[in-house]
C-alpha positions as CSV (number, residue, x, y, z in Angstrom):
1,X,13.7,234.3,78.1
2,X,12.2,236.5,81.1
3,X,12.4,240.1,80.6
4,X,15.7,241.8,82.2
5,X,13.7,245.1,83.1
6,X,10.9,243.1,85.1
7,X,13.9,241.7,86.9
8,X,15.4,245.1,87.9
9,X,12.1,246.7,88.6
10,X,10.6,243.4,90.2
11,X,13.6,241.5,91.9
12,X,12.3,240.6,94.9
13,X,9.1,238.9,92.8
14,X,10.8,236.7,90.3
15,X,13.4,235.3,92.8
16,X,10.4,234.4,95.1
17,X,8.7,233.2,92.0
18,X,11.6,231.1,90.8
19,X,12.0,229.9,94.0
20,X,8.5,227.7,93.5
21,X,10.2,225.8,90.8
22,X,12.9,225.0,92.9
23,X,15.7,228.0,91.9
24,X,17.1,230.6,94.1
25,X,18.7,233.5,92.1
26,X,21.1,236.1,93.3
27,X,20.5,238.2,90.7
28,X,23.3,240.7,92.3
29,X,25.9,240.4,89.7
30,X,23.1,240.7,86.8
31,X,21.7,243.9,88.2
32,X,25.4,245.2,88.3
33,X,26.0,244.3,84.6
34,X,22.8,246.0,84.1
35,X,23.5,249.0,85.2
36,X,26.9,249.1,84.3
37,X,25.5,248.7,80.7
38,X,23.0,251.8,81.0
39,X,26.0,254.3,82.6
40,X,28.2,253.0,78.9
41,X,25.5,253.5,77.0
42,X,25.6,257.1,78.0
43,X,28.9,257.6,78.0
44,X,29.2,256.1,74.7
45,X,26.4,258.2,73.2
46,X,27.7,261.3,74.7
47,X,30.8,260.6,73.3
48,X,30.0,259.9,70.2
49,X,27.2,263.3,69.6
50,X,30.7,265.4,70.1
51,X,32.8,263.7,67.3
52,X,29.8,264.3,64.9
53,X,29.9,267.8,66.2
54,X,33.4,268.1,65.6
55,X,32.9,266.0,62.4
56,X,30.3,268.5,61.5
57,X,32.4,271.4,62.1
58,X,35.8,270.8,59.7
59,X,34.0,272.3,56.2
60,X,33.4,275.5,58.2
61,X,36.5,275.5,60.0
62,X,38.2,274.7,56.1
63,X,36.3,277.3,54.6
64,X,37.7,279.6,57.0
65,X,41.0,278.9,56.1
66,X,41.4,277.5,59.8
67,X,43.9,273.9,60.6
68,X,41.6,270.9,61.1
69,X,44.2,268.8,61.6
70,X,44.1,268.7,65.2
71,X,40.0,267.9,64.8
72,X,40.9,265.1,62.8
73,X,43.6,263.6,65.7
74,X,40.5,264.4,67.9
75,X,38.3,262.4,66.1
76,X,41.0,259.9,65.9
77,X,41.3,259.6,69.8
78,X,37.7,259.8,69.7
79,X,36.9,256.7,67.6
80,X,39.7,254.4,69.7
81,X,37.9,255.2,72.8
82,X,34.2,254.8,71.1
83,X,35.8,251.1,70.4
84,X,36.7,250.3,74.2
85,X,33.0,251.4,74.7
86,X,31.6,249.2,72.2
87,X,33.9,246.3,73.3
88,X,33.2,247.0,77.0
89,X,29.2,247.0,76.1
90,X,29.4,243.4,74.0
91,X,30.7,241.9,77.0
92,X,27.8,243.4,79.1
93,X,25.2,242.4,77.0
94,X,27.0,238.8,76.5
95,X,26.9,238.6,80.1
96,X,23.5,239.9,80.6
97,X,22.6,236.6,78.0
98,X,24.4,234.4,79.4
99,X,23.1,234.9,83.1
100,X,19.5,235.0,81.6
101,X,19.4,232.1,79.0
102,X,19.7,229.0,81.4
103,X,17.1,230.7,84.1
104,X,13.5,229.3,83.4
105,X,9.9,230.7,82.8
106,X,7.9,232.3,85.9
107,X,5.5,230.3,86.8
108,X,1.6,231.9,86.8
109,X,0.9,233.4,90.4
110,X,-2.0,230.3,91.5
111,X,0.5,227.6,91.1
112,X,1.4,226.0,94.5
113,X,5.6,225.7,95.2
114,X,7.2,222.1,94.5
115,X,6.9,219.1,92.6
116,X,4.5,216.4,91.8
117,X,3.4,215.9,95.5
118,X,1.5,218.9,95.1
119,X,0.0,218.1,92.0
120,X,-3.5,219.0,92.4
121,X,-6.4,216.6,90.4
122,X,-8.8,218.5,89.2
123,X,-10.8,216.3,87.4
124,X,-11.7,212.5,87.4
125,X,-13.6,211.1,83.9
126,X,-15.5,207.9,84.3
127,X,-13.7,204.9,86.7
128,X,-11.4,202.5,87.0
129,X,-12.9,199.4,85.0
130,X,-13.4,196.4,87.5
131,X,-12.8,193.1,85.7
132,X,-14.8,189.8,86.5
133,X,-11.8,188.0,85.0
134,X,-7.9,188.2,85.5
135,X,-6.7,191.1,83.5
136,X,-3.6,191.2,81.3
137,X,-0.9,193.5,81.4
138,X,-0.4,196.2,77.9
139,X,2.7,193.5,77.6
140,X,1.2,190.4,77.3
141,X,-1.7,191.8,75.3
142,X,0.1,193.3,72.3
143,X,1.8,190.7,71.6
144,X,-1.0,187.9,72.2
145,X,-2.9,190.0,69.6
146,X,-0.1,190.4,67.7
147,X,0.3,194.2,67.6
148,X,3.4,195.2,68.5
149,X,7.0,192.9,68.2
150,X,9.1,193.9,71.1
151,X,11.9,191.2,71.0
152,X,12.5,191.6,66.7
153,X,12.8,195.9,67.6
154,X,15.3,195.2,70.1
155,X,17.6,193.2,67.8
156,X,17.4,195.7,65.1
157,X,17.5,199.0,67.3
158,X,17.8,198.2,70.7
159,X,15.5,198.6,74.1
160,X,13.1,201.1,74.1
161,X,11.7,200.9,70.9
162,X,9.0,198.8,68.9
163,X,7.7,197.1,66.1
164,X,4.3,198.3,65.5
165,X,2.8,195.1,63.3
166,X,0.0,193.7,60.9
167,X,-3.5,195.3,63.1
168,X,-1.3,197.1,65.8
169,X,0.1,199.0,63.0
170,X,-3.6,199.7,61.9
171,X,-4.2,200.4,65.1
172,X,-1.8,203.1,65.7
173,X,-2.8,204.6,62.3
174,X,-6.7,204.7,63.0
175,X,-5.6,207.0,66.6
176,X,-3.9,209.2,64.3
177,X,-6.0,210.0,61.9
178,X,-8.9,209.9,64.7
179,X,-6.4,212.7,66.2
180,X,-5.9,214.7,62.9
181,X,-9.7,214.6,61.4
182,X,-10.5,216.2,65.0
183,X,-8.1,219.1,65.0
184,X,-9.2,219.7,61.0
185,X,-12.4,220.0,61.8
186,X,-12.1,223.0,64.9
187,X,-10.2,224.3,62.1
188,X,-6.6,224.0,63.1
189,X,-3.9,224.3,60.1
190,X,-1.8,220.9,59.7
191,X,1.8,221.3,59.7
192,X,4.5,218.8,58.9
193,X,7.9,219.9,59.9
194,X,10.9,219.2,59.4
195,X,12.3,216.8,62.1
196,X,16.1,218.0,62.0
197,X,16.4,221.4,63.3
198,X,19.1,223.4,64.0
199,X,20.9,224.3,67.6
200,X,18.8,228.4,67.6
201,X,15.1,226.3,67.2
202,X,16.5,224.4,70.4
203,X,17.2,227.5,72.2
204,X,13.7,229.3,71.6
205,X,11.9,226.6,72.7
206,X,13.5,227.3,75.9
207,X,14.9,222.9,75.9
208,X,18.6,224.6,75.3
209,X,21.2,224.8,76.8
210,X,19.6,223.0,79.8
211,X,18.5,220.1,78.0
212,X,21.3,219.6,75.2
213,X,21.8,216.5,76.2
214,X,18.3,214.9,76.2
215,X,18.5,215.6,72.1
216,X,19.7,213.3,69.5
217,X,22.4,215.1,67.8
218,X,23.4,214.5,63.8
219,X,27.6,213.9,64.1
220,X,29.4,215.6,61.3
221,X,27.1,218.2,60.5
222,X,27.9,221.9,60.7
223,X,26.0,224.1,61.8
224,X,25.0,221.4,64.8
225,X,21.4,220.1,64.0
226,X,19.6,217.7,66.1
227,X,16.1,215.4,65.7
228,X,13.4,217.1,66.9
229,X,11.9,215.6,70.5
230,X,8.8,216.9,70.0
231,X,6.9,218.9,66.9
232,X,6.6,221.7,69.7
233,X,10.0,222.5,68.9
234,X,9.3,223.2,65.1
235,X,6.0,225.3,65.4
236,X,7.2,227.3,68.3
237,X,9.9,228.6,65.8
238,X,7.6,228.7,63.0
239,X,7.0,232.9,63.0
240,X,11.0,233.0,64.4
241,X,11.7,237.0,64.0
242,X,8.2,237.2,62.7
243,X,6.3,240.7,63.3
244,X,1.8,238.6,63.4
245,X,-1.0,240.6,62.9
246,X,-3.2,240.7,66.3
247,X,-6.4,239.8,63.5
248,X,-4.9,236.8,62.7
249,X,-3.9,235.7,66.3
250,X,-4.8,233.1,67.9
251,X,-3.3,231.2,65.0
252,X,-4.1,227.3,65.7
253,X,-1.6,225.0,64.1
254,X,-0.8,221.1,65.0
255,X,1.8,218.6,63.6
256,X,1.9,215.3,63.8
257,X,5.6,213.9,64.2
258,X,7.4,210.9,65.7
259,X,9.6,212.1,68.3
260,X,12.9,211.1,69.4
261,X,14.0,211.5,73.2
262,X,17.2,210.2,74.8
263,X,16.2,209.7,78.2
264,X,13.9,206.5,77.5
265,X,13.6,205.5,80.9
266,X,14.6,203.6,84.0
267,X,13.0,200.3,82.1
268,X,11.3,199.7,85.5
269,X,8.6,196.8,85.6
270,X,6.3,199.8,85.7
271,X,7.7,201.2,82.6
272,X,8.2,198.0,80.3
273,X,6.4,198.3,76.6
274,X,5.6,201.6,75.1
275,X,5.7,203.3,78.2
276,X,8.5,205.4,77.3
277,X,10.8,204.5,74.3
278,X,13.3,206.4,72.2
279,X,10.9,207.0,69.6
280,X,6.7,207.6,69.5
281,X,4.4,209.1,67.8
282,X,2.4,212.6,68.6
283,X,0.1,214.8,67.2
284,X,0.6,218.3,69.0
285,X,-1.6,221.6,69.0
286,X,0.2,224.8,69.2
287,X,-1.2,228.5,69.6
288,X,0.3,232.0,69.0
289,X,-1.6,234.3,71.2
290,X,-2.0,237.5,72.1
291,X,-1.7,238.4,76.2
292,X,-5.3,238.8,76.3
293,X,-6.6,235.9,74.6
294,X,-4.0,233.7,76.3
295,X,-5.9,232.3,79.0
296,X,-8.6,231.6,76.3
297,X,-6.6,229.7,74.4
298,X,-4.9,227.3,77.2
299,X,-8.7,226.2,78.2
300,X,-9.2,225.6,74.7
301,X,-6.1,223.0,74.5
302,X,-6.7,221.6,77.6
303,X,-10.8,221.2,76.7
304,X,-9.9,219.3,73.5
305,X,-6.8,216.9,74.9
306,X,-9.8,216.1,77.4
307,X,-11.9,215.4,74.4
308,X,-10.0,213.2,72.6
309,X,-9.4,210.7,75.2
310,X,-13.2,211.0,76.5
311,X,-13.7,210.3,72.4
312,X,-11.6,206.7,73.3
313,X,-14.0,206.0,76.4
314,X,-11.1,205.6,79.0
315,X,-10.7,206.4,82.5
316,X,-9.0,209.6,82.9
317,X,-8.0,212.3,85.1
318,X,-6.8,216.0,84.7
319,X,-3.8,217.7,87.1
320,X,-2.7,221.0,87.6
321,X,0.7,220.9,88.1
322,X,2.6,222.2,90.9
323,X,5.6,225.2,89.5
324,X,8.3,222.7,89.5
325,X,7.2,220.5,87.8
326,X,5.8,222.3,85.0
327,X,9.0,222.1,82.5
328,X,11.3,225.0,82.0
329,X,10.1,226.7,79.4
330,X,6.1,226.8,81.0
331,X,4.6,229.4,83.1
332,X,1.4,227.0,83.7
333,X,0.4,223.0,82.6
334,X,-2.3,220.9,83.4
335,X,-1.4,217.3,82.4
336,X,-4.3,214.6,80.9
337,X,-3.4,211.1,82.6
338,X,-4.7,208.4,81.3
339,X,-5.4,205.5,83.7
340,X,-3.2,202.0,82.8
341,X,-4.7,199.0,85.1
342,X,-1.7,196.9,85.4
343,X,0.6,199.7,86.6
344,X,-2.2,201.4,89.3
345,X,-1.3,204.6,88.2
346,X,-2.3,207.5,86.0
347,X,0.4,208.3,83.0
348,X,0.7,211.3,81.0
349,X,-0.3,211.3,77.5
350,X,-1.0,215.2,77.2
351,X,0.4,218.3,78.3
352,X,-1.0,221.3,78.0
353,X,1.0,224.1,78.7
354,X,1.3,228.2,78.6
355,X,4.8,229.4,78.0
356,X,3.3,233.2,78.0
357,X,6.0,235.6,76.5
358,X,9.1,233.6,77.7
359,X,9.6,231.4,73.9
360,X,8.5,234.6,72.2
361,X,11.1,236.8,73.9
362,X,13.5,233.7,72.7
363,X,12.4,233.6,69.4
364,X,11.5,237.5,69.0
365,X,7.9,236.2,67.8
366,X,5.5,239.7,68.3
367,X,2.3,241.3,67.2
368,X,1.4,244.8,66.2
369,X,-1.4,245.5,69.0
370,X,-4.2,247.1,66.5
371,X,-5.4,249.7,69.3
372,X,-2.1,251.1,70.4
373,X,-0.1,250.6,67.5
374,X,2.8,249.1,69.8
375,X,4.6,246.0,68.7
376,X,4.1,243.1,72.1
377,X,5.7,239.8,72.1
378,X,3.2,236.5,71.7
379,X,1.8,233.9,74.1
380,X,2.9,230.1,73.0
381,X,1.0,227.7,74.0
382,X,0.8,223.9,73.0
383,X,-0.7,220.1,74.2
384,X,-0.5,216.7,72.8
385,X,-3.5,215.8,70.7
386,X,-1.9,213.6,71.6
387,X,1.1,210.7,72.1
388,X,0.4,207.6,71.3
389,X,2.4,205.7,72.8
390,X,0.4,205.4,76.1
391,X,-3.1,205.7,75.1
392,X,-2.4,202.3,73.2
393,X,-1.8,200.4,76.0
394,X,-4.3,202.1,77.9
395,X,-7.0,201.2,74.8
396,X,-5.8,197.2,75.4
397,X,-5.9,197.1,79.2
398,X,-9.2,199.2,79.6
399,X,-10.6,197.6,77.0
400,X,-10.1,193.9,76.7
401,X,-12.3,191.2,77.1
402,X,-12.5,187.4,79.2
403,X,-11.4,185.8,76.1
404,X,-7.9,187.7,75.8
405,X,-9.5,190.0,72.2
406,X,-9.4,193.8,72.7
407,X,-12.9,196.2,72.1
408,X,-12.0,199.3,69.5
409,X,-13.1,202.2,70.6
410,X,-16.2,203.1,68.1
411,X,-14.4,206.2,67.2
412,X,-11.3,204.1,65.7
413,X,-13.6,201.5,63.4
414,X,-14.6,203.8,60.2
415,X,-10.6,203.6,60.7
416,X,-10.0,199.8,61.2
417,X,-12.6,199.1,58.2
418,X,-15.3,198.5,60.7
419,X,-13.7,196.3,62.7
420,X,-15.1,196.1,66.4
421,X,-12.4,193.9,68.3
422,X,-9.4,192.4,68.0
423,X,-8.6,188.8,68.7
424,X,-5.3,187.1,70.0
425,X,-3.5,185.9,67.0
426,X,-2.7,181.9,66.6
427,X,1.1,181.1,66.9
């Protein structure tokens, strides 16, 4: 939620700023409401300071011997008017809401205006592997080895999802744990949410209402409650109408979840497999920051996503993204792609983003500042530690052999009970 006085105060600012991700405001008629609201406000106050004065005044008057009855009829009038007032101001401030709910974060001052043409790389880790022998696609690899079962998933659930079987299953599990024991040990807290929330944990994450419909949504159940598409959603409303103390901030927590997305893809060639599916599995990190220690804490996130898939020895790069295509909710992300062979392209398998105060402001998440004694909204921040469900394939393409078997990374074998490759099963 951006904050309606930098708006007044700073009009000309956030519409240029909004602009970069690709939305031009007129914020004429919120202004208007704005003011409108203020003028009420004293009106209504000024009003209602001379019916406690009356108010005040009918034991002297009685005492006196004097007629209140026409203070009382006063009073009467007074509190029928007070009523439009308060009516008047609902509908003001329910405008004002409305107006501001759908617009999305401002994005940080450096990012360049656009999309993903202006994507900036500003990292490359290691290089594209060059093969000696014809490589196999992610595909044709999982299910030579036997790890995943693409054709039994679709019978029972549809496209877009997978069987994860026998070692693939093992498989998966060892980059989980390898994810968890990580974040345990730079002493994150691990969280397991619940995975249906309700509709107001949508809204502070900033995903509604722009997003409703990317959200699987329970039928027959009221209040609405949906499954969580990422375990963002549940820690960013952990400290909901929460007052933190700034000595306990930056608080560092991380979940690990499956999500559950509606928009699974095109099901391009490009995006066959794991790609993108219905359902995968993440671990995400989240922060709670103060304004000063934000910065601090997004090149932490971003430092250990990097980590993780450096840990995995694959080719990677890291991108600054251009403002629009950093998602709503973000004022700043640098995305961790991870390079898949048979594709010849980079895919995302961590974001790491800086919402500042915009899911704070949502979610009326603050801090008590210990020097001034004022009470400040939070910085959120959060990355994938990360999704799984294309560092797998990148793991099988980067990492397979002449004789169709698969490397594990060392870091995954204490995990895989030693085990150093993976071999193509016989059918």
């Amino acid at each position: 939620m951006l904050d309606i006085n930098r708006i007044v105060n700073e009009t000309k600012y956030v519409h240029d700023a909004l602009t970069k991700k690709g939305f031009d405001v007129d914020f004429t008629p919120l202004i208007g409401m704005y003011n409108q609201r203020k003028q009420l406000i004293v009106k209504a106050e000024d009003l209602k300071k001379e019916k406690n004065q009356l108010s005040a005044s009918v034991p002297v008057i009685k005492k006196q011997g004097g007629n209140v009855e026409e203070i009382f009829a006063k009073v009467k009038e007074m509190n029928v008017e007070i009523a439009k007032y308060d009516e008047k101001l609902k509908e003001l401030e329910d405008g004002i809401f409305n107006f501001i709910a759908p617009l999305p974060n401002i994005p940080d001052d450096d990012l360049l205006p656009g999309e993903k043409e202006n994507n900036k790389v500003l990292k490359m880790f290691g290089e594209p592997r060059k093969y000696d022998f014809k490589p196999k696609d992610h595909v044709e690899l999982c299910e030579s080895l036997g790890l995943i079962d693409y054709d039994r998933a679709a019978k029972v659930s549809g496209r877009g999802t997978w069987f994860y079987t026998g070692l693939g299953a093992r498989l998966e599990w060892a980059l989980l744990n390898y994810f968890i024991d990580t974040h345990i040990a730079d002493g994150y807290k691990f969280i397991l949410p619940p995975h249906i929330l309700n509709e107001e944990s949508g809204f502070v994450a900033g995903q509604f209402p722009k997003f409703k419909q990317d959200v699987f949504w329970l039928e027959g159940v009221e209040p609405k409650k949906f499954i969580l598409p990422t375990a963002e959603t549940a820690l960013v409303n952990y400290h909901r109408n929460e007052i933190l103390k700034e000595e306990d901030l930056p608080e560092k927590l991380f979940a690990y979840t499956p999500c559950y997305r509606c928009e699974a893809g095109s099901y391009r060639t490009e995006e066959r497999g794991m790609i993108r599916g219905y359902q995968f599995n993440k671990v995400e990190m989240f922060q709670y920051a103060t304004e000063k220690n934000s910065k601090q804490s997004f090149e932490e996130l971003v430092n250990k996503a990097c980590k993780l898939v450096e840990g995995l020895g694959l080719h990677f790069r890291l991108s600054k993204l251009a403002a629009g295509d950093c998602s709503h909710s973000m004022a700043r992300t640098y995305d961790i792609e991870v390079w898949i062979p048979s594709m010849g392209i980079y895919k995302e398998v961590s974001s790491a983003s800086n919402a500042n105060d915009y899911q704070a402001r949502r979610g009326n998440i603050r801090y008590k500042d210990k020097e001034t004694g004022k009470i400040k909204f939070c910085h959120t921040l959060n990355a994938s530690g990360l999704a799984t469900s294309r560092v797998l394939p990148a793991i099988v393409e980067q990492c397979q052999n002449a004789d169709g078997s698969v490397t594990i990374p060392e870091v995954l074998r204490k995990y895989m009970g030693g085990m150093e490759k993976i071999y193509p099963v016989k059918k």
